[in-house]
C-alpha positions in Angstrom: -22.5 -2.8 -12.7 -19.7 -3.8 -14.8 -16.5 -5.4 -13.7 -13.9 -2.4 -12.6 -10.5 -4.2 -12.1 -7.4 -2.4 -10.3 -3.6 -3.7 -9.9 -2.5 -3.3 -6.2 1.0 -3.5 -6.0 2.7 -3.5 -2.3 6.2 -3.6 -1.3 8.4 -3.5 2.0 10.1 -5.1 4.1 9.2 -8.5 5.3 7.2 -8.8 8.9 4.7 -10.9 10.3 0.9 -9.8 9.0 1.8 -7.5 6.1 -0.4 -9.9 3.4 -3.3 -10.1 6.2 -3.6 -6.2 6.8 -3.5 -5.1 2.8 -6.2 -8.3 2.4 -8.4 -7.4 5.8 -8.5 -3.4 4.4 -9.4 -4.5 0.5 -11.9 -7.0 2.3 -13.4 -3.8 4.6 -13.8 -1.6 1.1 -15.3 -4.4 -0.4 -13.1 -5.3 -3.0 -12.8 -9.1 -4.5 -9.7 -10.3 -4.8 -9.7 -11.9 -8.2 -5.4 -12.8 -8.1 -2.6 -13.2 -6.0 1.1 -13.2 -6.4 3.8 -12.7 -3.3 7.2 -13.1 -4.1 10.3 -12.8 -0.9 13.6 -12.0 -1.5 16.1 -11.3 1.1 13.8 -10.1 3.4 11.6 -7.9 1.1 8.3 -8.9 -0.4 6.6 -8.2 -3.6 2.6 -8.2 -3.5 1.1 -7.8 -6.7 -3.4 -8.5 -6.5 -5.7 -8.4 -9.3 -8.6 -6.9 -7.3 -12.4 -6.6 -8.9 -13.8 -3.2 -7.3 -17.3 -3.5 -9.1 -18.6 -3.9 -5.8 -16.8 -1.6 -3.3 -17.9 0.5 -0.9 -16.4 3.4 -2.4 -15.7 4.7 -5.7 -12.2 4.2 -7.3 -10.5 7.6 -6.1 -11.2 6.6 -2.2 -10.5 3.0 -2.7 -6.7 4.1 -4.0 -6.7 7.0 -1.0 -7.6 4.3 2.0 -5.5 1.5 0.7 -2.2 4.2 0.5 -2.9 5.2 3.4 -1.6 2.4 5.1 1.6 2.8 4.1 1.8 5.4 6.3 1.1 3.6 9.1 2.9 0.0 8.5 6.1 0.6 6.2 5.6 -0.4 2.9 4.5 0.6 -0.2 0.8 0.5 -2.1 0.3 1.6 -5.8 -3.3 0.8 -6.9 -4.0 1.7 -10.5 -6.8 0.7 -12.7 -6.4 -2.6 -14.8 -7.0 -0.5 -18.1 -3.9 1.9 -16.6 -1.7 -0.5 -16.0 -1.7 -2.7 -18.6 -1.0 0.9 -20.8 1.8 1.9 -19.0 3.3 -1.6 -19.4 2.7 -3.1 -22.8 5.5 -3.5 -25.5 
């Protein structure tokens, strides 16, 4: 199969674990993790993941629906959209 690349984005407030739980889930949906930025400021982070999905468990619509669905659960925020998306909604 062909590389299929999405952009995970999380944000929230800061706490102990937040980049091991959004890793541990992609890990458990098998997803690569091809990329990784965090940036802090004053107490919030910024997660942004370049994430290969070729190889998942699960086919694009379930990956997005298991990974949001921890914001639910631990107080942050999860976008996941495909590479070909993203890179739409944010050229010049």
């Amino acid at each position: 199969m062909a590389k299929s690349k999405v952009i995970v984005t999380v944000v929230g407030k800061n706490r102990i674990g937040v980049l091991s739980e959004v890793t541990t889930a992609i890990a458990a949906l098998g997803g690569n993790i091809m990329d990784i930025s965090q940036k802090m400021l004053s107490g919030y982070f910024n997660l942004i993941m370049i994430v290969d999905i070729s190889k998942a468990k699960v086919n694009l619509a379930d990956f997005k629906e298991k990974l949001e669905k921890l914001e639910d659960k631990k107080g942050y925020k999860i976008s996941v959209q495909h590479e070909k998306v993203f890179h739409y909604m944010h050229r010049i």
